[in-house]
C-alpha positions in Angstrom: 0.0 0.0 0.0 1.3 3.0 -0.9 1.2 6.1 1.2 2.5 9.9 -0.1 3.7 11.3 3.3 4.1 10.6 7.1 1.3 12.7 8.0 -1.1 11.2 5.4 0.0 7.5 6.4 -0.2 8.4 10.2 -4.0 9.6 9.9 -4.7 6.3 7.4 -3.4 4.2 9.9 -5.2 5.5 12.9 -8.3 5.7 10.5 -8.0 1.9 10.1 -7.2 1.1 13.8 -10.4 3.2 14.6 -12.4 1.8 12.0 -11.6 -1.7 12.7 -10.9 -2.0 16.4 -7.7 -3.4 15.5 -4.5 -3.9 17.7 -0.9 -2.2 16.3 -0.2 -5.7 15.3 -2.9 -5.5 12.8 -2.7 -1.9 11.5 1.3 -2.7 10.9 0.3 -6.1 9.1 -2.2 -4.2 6.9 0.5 -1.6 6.2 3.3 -3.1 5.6 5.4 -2.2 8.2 6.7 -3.1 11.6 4.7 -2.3 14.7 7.5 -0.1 16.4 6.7 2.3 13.6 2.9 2.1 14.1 3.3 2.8 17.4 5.0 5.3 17.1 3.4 7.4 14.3 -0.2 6.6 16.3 1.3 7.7 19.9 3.7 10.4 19.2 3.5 12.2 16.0 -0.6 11.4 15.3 -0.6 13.6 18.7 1.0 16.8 16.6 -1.0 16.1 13.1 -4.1 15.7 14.5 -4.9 15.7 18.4 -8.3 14.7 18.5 -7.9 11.7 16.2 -5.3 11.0 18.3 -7.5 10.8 21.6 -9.9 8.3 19.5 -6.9 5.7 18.9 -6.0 6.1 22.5 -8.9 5.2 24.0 -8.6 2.3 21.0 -5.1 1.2 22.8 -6.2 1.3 26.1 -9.1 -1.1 25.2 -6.3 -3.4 23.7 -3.9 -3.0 27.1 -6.7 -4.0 29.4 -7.7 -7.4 27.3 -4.2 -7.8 26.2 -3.6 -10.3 28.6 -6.4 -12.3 27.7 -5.3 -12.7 23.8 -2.0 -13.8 25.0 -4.4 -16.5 26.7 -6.3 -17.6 24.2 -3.0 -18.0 21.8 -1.3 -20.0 24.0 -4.3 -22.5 25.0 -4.8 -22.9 20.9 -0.7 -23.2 20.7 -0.8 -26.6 23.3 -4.1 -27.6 21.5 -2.8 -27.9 18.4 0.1 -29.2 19.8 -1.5 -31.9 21.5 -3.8 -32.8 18.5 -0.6 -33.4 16.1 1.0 -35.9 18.6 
């Protein structure tokens, strides 16, 4: 996916992460690139391009923080299920 400019890819990407509900993981699959990035365009410089968008995808990464620890769950119960089911 191509994107013109910093600015244009930061507001895209929070767009999408709104839009979807999705994680940095996802938006950094989606674009191509590595989550550090996402994070950071979405935390630090989304915060001087566009402040109120900004306060959307955080209350977007919060949500993601507080049921973090449950996806981490759920992907390592499927990891020994599968594991268990190819033995």
């Amino acid at each position: 996916m191509y994107i013109s400019s910093n600015k244009e890819r930061c507001v895209q990407m929070a767009t999408y992460m709104i839009e979807n509900e999705s994680t940095v993981r996802g938006v950094a699959k989606k674009f191509g690139i590595s989550k550090s990035t996402v994070h950071k365009d979405i935390t630090v410089n989304l915060k001087r391009i566009n402040p109120e968008l900004y306060l959307n995808v955080k209350k977007i990464l919060n949500i993601n923080k507080q049921e973090r620890h449950l996806r981490g769950g759920e992907a390592t119960k499927q990891k020994f299920l599968n594991a268990k089911q190819n033995t």
